[in-house]
C-alpha positions in Angstrom: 3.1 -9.0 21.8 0.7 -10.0 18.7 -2.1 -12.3 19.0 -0.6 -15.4 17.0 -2.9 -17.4 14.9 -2.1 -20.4 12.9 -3.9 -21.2 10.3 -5.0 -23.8 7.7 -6.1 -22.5 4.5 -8.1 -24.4 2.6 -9.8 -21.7 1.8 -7.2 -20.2 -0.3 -7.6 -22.8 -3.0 -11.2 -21.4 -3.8 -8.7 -17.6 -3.6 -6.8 -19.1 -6.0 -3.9 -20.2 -4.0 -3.2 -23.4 -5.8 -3.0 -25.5 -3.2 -3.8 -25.9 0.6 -1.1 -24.0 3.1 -0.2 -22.7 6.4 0.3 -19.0 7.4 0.9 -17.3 10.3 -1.3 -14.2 11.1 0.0 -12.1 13.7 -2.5 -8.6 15.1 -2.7 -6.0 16.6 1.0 -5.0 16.9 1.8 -1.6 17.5 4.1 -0.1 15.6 4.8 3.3 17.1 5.2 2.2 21.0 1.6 3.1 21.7 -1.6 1.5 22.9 -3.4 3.2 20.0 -5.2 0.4 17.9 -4.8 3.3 15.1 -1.0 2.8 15.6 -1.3 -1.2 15.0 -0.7 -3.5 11.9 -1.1 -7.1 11.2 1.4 -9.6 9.6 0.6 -12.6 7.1 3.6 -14.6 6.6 3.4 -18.1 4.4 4.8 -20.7 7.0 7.9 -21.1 6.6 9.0 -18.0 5.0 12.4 -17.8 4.3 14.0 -14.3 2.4 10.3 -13.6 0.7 9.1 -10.5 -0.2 7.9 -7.8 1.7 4.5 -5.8 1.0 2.9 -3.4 2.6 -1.0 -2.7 2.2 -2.6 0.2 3.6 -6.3 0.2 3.4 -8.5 2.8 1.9 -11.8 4.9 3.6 -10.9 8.9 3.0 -8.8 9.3 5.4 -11.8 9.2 8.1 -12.5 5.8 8.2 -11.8 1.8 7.6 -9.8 -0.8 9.4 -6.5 -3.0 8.4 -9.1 -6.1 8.9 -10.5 -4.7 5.7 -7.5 -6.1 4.1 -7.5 -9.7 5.6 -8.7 -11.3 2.2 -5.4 -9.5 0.0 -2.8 -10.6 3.4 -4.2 -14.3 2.7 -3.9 -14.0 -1.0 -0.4 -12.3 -1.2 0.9 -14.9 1.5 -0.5 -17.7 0.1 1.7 -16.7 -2.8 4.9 -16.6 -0.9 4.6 -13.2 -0.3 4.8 -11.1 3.9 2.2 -8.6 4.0 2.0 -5.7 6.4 -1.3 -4.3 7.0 -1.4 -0.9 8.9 -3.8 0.7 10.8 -3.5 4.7 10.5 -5.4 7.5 12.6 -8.0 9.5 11.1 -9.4 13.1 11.2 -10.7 14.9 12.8 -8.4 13.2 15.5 -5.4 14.3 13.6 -5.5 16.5 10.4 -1.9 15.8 7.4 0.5 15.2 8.4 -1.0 12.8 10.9 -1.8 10.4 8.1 1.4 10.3 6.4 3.8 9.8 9.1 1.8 6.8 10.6 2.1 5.4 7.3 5.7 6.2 6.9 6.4 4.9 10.3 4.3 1.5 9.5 6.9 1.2 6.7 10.0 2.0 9.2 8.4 -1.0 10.9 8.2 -3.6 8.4 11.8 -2.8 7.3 13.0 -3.3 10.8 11.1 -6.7 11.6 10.4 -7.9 8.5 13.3 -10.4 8.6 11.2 -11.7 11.7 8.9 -13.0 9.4 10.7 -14.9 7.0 10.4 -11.4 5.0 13.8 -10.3 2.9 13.8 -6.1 3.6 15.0 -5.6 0.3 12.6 -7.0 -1.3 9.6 -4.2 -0.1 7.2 -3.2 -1.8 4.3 -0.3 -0.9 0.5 -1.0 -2.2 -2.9 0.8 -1.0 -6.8 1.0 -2.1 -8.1 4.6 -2.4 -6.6 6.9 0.4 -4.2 3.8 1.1 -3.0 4.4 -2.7 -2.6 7.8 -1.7 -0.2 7.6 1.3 2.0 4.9 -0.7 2.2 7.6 -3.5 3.1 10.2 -1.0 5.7 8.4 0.8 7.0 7.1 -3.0 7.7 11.0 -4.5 8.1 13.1 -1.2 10.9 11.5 0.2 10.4 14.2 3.7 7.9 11.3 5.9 10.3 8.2 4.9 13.1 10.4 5.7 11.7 11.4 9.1 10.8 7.6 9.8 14.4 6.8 9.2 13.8 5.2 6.0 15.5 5.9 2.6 13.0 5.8 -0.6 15.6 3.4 -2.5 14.2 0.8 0.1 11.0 1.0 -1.8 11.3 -1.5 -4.7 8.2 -0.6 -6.3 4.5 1.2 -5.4 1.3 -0.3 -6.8 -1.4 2.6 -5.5 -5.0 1.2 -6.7 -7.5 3.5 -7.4 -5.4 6.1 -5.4 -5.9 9.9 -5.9 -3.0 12.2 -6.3 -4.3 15.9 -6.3 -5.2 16.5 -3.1 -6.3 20.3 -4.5 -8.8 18.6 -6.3 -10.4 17.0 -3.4 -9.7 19.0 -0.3 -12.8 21.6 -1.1 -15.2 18.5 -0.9 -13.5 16.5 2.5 -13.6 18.2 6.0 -11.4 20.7 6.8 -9.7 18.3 9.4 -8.3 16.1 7.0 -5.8 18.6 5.1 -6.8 22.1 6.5 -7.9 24.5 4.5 -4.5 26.3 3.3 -4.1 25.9 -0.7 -0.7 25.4 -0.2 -0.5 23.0 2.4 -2.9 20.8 0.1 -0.6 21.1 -3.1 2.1 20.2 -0.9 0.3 16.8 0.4 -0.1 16.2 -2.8 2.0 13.0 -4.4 1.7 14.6 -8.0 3.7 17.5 -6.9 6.5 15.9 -6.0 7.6 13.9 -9.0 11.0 13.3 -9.8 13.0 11.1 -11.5 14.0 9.1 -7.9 10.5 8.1 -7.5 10.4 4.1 -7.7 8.9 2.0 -10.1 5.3 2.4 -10.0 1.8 0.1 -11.1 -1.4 2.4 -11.4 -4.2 0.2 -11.5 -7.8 1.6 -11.6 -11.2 0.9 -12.7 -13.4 1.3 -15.3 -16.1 1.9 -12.9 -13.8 4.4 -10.9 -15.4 8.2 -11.6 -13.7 10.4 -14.3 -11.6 12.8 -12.5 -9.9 9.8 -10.6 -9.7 7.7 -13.7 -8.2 11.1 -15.2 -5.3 11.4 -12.5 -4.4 8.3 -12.8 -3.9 8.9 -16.7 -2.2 12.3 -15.5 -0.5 11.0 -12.9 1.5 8.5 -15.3 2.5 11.0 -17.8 4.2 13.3 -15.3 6.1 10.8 -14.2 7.2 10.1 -17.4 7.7 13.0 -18.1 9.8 13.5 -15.1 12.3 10.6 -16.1 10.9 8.5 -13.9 11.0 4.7 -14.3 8.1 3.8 -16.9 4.8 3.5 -14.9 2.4 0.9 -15.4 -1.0 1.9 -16.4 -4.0 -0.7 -15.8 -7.6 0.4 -16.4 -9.6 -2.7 -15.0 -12.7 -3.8 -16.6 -15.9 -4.9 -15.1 -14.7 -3.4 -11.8 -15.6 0.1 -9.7 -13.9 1.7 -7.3 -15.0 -1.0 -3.9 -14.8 -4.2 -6.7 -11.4 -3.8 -7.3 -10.1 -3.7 -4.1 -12.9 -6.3 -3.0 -12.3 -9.0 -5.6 -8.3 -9.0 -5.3 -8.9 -12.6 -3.6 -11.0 -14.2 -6.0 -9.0 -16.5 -9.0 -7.7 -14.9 -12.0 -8.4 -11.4 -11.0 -6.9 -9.3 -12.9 -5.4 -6.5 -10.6 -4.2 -9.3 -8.3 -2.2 -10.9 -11.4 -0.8 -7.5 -12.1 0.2 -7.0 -8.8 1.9 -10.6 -8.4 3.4 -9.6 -11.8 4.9 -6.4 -10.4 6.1 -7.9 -7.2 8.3 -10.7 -9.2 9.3 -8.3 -11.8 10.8 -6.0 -8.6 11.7 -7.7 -6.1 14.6 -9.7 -7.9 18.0 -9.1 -5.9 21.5 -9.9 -6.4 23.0 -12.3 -3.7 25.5 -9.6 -2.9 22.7 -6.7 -2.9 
């Protein structure tokens, strides 16, 4: 099974964790019954966990690149706050073209809902986040319900998506990535794309993105929570994060008082409350 570290984490205090703590960080465990290291995830679970909530992080890099050890500092921050956090590797193009992507990612969340309770983790208390491409894939499994669906996995498990800096027009994209990632079929790329999916089922959602992001995804973002409001969705939250660009925001969740993390904390409690009977 996983490598099983444990863990004192001093360190945390300087992250903002409050005080010094234990937590179990558990790699390299695959998640689709195959020795592909692109079809593995890591778990950070506060010692002692006991019915906590359950997030899942999906790291950023286009789609062609980046790692779940990318996400180490956010799995020690989220657990330090009483929090299990998934981090999933995901394969990459040219190796696989969408849907490739999207069903690792939904089968990552199948996974966490199936052993989160082995973790100290509550599975009705998930929630999905990503950075960039990560933010993406969480949006995508959040409106088209198709990839949970296939993973065995209803969206009304999904308490809440926080995508962070995500993009969700592939269209306007896709002419400037490889062909590998999304093809080059017009359809097919409207169809991968989160925004054309909204309905009024999609969960509660936190858009956070940075001042320092560029316009057009700054702009989707904006666009992004007006459809959905416009849908009847559940009122988004809309964060534009100053003094941050597209790598700081992601890079400085760790660091005390930043402000995406406290939004996403915020989300998490606000979402994750359940009845006893639930």
């Amino acid at each position: 099974m996983a490598t099983e570290m444990l863990l004192t984490m001093a360190m945390l205090m300087a992250a903002g964790a409050g005080s010094s703590q234990r937590l179990h960080i558990h790699q390299d465990i695959p998640y689709r019954g195959t020795d592909d290291v692109r079809q593995t995830l890591d778990v950070y679970a506060p010692d002692g966990a006991r019915d906590a909530p359950l997030l899942v992080f999906i790291h950023g890099g286009g789609l062609l690149f980046g790692d779940k050890a990318l996400v180490a500092h956010v799995g020690q921050r989220l657990a330090a706050a009483g929090i299990v956090t998934v981090a999933p590797n995901h394969r990459f193009s040219p190796a696989v073209t969408h849907p490739g992507h999207i069903e690792d990612a939904a089968a990552a969340v199948a996974w966490a809902l199936q052993h989160g309770q082995d973790f100290g983790a509550d599975p009705r208390r998930l929630i999905l986040a990503g950075h960039s491409s990560g933010g993406y894939l969480v949006g995508l499994l959040a409106t088209d319900a198709r990839w949970l669906d296939a993973a065995g996995v209803e969206r009304a498990a999904i308490r809440g998506v926080a995508p962070i800096s995500g993009f969700f027009h592939v269209p306007r994209l896709a002419p400037e990535r490889p062909q590998s990632v999304w093809g080059e079929d017009d359809a097919v790329w409207r169809d991968a794309s989160p925004a054309h999916h909204i309905d009024a089922g999609v969960p509660p959602m936190l858009l956070l993105y940075a001042d320092g992001d560029d316009d057009a995804r700054k702009a989707e973002n904006v666009d992004f929570a007006a459809a959905l409001r416009a849908a009847g969705a559940p009122e988004p939250g809309l964060i534009e994060v100053r003094r941050r660009d597209h790598r700081t925001i992601f890079t400085t969740l760790n660091l005390p008082g930043d402000a995406s993390m406290n939004a996403l904390l915020d989300f998490i409690a606000a979402h994750t409350l359940v009845e006893a009977d639930d």
